[in-house]
Backbone as JSON Lines, residues from 0, in Angstrom:
{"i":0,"aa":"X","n":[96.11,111.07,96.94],"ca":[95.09,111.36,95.96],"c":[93.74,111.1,96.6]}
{"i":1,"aa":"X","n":[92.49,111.9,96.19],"ca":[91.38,111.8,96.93],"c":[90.31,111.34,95.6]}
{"i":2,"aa":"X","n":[89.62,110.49,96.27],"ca":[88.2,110.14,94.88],"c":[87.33,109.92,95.93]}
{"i":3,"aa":"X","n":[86.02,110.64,95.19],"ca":[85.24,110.51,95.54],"c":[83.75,110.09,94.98]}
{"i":4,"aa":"X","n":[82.72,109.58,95.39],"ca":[81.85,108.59,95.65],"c":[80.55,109.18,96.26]}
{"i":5,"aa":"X","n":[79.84,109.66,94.95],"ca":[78.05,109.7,95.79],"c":[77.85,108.42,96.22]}
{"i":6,"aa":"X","n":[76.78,108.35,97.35],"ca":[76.52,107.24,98.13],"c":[74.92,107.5,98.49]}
{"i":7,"aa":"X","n":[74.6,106.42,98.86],"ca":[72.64,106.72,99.17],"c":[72.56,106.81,101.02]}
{"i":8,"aa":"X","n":[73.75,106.3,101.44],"ca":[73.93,107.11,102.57],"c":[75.26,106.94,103.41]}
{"i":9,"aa":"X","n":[75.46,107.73,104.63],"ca":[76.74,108.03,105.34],"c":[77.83,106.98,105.93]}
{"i":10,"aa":"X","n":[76.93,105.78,106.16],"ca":[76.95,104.58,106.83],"c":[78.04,103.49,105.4]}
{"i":11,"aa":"X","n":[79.32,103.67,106.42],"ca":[80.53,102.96,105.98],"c":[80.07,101.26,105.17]}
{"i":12,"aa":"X","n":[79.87,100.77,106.49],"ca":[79.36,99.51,105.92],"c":[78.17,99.39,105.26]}
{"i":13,"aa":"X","n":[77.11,100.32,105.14],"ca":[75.4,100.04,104.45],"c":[76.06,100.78,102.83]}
{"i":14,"aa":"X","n":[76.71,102.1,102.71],"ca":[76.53,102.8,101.57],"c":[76.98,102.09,100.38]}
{"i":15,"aa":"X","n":[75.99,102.27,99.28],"ca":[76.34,102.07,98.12],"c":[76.1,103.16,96.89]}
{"i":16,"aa":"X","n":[77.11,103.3,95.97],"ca":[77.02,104.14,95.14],"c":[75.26,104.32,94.77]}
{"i":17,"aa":"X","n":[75.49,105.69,94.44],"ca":[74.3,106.08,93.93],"c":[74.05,107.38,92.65]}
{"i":18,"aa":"X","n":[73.74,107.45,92.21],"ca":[73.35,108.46,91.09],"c":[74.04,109.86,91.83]}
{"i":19,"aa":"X","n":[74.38,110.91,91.11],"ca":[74.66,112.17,91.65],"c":[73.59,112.78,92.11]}
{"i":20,"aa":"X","n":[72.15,112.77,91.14],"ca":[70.95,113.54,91.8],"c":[70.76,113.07,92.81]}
{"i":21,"aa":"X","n":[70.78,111.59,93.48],"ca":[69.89,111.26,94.62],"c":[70.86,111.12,95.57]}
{"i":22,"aa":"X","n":[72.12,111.35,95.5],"ca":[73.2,110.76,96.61],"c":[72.64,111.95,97.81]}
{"i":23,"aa":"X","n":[72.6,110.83,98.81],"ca":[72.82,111.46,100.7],"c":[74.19,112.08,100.88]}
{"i":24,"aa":"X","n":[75.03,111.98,100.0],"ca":[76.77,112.59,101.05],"c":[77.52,111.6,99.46]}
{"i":25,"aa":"X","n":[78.62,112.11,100.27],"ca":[79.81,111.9,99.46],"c":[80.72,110.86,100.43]}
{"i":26,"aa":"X","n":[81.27,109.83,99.98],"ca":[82.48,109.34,100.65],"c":[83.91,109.74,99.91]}
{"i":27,"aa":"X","n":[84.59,110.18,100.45],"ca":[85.59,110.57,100.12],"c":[86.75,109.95,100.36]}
{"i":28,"aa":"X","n":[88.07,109.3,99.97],"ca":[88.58,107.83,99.99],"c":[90.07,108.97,99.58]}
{"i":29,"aa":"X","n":[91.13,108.72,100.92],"ca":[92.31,109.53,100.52],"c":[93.17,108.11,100.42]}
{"i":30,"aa":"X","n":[93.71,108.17,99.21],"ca":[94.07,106.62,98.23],"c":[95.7,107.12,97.56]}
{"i":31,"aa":"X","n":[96.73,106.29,98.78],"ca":[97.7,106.59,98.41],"c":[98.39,105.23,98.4]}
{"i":32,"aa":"X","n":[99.32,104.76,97.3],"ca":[99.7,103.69,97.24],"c":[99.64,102.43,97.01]}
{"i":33,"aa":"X","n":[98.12,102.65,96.5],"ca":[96.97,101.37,96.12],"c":[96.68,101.19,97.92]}
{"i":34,"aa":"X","n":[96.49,102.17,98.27],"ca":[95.63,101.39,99.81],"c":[94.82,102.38,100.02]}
{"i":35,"aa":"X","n":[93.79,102.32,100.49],"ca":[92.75,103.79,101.04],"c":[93.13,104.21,102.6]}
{"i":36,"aa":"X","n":[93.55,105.1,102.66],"ca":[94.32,105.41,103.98],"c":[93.25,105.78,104.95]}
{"i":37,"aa":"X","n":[92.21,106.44,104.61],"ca":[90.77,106.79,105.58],"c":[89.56,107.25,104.36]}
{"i":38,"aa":"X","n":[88.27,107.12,104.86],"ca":[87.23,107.52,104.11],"c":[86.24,108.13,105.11]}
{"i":39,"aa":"X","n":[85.84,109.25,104.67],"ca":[85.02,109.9,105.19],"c":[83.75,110.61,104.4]}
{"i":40,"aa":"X","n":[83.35,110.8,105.31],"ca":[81.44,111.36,104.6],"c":[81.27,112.57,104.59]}
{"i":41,"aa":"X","n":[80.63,113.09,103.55],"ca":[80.45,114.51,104.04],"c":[79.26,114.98,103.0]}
{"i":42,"aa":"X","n":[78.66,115.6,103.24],"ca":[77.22,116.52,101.95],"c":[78.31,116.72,100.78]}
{"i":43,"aa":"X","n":[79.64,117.04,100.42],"ca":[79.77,117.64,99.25],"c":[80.92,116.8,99.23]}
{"i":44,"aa":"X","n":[81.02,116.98,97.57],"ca":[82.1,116.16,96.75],"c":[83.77,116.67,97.78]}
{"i":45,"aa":"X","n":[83.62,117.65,97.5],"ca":[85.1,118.59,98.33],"c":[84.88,119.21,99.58]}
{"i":46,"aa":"X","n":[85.22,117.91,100.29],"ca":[85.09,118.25,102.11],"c":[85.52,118.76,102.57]}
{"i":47,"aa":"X","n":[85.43,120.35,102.9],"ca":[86.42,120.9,103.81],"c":[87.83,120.15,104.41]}
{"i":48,"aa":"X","n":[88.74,120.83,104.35],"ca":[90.39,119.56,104.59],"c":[91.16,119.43,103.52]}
{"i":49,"aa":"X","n":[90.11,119.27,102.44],"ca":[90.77,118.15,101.45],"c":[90.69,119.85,100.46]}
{"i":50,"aa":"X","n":[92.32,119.65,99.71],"ca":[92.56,120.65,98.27],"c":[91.73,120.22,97.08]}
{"i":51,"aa":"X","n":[92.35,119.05,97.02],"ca":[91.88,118.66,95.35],"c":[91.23,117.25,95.64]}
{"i":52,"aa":"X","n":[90.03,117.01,94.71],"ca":[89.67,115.89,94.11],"c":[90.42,114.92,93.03]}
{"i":53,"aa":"X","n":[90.61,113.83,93.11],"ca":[91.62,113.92,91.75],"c":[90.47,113.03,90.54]}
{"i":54,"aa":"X","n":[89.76,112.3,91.58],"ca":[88.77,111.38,90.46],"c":[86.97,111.19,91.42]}
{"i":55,"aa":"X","n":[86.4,110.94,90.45],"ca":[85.13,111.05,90.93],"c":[84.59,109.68,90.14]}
{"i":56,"aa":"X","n":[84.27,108.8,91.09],"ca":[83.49,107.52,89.89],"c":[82.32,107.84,90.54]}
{"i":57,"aa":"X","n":[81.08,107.64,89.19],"ca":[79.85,107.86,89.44],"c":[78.81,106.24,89.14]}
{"i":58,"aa":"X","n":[77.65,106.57,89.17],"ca":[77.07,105.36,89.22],"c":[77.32,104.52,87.73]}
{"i":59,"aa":"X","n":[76.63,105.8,86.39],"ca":[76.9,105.42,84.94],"c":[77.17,106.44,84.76]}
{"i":60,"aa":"X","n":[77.61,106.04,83.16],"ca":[78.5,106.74,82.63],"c":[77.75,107.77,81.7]}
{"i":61,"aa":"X","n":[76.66,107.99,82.03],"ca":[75.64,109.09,81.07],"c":[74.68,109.86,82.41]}
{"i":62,"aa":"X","n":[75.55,110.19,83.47],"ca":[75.4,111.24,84.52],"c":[76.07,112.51,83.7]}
{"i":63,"aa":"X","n":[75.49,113.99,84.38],"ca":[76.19,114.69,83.95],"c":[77.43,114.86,85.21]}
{"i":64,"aa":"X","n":[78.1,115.44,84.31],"ca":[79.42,115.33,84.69],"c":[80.31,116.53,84.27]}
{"i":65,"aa":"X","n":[79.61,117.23,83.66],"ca":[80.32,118.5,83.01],"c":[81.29,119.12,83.8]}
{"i":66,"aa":"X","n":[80.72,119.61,85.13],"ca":[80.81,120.2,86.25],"c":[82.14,119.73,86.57]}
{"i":67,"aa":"X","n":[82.43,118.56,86.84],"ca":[84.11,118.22,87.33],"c":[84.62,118.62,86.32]}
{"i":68,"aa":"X","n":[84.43,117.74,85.04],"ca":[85.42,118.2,83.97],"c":[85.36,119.25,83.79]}
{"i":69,"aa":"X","n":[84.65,120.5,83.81],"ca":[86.01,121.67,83.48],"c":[86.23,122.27,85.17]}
{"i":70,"aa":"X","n":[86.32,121.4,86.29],"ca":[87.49,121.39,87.26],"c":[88.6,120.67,87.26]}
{"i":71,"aa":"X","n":[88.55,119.87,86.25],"ca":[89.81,119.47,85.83],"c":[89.9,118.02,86.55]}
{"i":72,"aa":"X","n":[88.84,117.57,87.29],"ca":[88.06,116.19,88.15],"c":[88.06,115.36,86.7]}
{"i":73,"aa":"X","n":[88.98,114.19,87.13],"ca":[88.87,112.75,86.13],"c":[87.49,112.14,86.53]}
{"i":74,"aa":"X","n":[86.68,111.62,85.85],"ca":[85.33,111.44,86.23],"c":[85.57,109.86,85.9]}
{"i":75,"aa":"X","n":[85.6,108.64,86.72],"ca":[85.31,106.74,86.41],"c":[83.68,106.65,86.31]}
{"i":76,"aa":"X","n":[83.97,105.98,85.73],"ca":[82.17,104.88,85.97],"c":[82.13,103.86,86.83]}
{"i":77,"aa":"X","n":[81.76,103.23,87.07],"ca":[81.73,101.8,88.07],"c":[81.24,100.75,87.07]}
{"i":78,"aa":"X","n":[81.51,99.75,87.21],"ca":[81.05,98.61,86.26],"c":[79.89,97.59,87.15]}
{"i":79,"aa":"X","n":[79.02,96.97,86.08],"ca":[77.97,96.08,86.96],"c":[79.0,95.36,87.92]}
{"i":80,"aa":"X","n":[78.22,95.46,89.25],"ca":[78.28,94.77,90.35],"c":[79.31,95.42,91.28]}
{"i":81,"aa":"X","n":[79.59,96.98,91.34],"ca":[80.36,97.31,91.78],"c":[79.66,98.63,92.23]}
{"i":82,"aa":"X","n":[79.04,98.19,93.38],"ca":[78.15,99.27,94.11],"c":[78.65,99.14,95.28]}
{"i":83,"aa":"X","n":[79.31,98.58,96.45],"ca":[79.39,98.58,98.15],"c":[80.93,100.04,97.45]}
{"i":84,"aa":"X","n":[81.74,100.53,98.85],"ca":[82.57,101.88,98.4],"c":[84.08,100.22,98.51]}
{"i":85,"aa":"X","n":[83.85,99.36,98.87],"ca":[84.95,98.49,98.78],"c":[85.25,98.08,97.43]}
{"i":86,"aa":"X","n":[84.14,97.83,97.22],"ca":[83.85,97.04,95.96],"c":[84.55,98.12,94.84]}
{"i":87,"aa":"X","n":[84.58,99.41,95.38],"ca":[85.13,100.4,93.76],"c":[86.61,100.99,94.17]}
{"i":88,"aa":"X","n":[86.83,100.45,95.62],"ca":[88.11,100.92,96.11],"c":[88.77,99.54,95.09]}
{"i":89,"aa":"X","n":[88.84,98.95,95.18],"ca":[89.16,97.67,94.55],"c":[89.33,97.62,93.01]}
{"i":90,"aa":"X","n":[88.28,98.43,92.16],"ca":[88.29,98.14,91.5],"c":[89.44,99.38,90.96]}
{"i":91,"aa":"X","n":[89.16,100.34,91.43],"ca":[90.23,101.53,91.01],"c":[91.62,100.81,91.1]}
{"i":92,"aa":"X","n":[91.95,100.51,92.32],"ca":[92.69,99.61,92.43],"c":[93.58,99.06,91.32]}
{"i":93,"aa":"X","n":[92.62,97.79,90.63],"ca":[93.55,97.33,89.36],"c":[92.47,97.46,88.77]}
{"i":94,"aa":"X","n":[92.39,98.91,88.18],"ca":[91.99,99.8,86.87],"c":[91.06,99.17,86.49]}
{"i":95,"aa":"X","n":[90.13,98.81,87.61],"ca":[88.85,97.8,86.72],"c":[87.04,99.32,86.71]}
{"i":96,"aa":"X","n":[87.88,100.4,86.03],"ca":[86.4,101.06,86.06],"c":[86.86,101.72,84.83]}
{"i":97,"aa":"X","n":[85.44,102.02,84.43],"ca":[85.58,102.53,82.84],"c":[85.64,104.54,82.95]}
{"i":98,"aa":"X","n":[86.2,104.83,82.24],"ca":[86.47,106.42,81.81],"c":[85.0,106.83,81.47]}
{"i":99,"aa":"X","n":[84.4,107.63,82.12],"ca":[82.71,108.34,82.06],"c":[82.93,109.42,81.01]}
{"i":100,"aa":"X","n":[82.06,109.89,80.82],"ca":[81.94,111.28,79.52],"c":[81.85,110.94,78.27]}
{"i":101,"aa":"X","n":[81.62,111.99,77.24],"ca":[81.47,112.52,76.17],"c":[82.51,111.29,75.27]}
C-alpha cells in the first residue's frame, strides 16, 4: 500500500508535513505490513512506478481534498505534533490519525 505526504521539502531527515498549496514534493511511503519498506520524493502525489495511492494524510483536516476523494484516495489528517514523515509513519501505524473531509 502507498500513502502519501506533502512535505515543505525533499530532504528525508529535514521534511515536514506541509499544507497541499505550499508543499515542495510529495513523500511517498510503500507501507506493507506495518513497516515502510522505502520512501521516496517526487513533485506529485502519484510518482511515476507507483499504480495506486491508497491514503493521503494532509496537514488539517479542512484542506481541500475533493480531488482524491472522487479518486477513490482515503484522505488522514495528522494530529498536533505529528509533522517529521516518521512521526506519521507511526502514527498510521497504530491508527493514531484522524479521517479528513466533509
Amino acid at each position: 500500500m502507498y500513502i502519501a505526504i506533502p512535505v515543505d521539502n525533499q530532504n528525508l531527515q529535514k521534511a515536514k508535513i506541509a499544507k497541499i498549496l505550499e508543499a515542495k514534493g510529495w513523500a511517498v511511503i510503500d507501507f506493507d505490513e506495518g513497516v515502510a519498506k522505502s520512501i521516496q520524493f517526487s513533485d506529485s502525489y502519484h510518482p511515476e512506478g507507483v499504480d495506486w495511492i491508497d491514503f493521503i494524510v494532509v496537514e488539517n483536516r479542512y484542506e481541500n481534498i475533493i480531488d482524491f476523494l472522487n479518486e477513490g484516495i482515503m484522505v488522514l489528517a495528522r494530529r498536533e505534533g505529528q509533522d517529521a514523515i516518521e512521526d506519521i509513519i507511526e502514527a498510521f501505524k497504530f491508527k493514531e490519525l484522524d479521517e479528513a473531509g466533509f
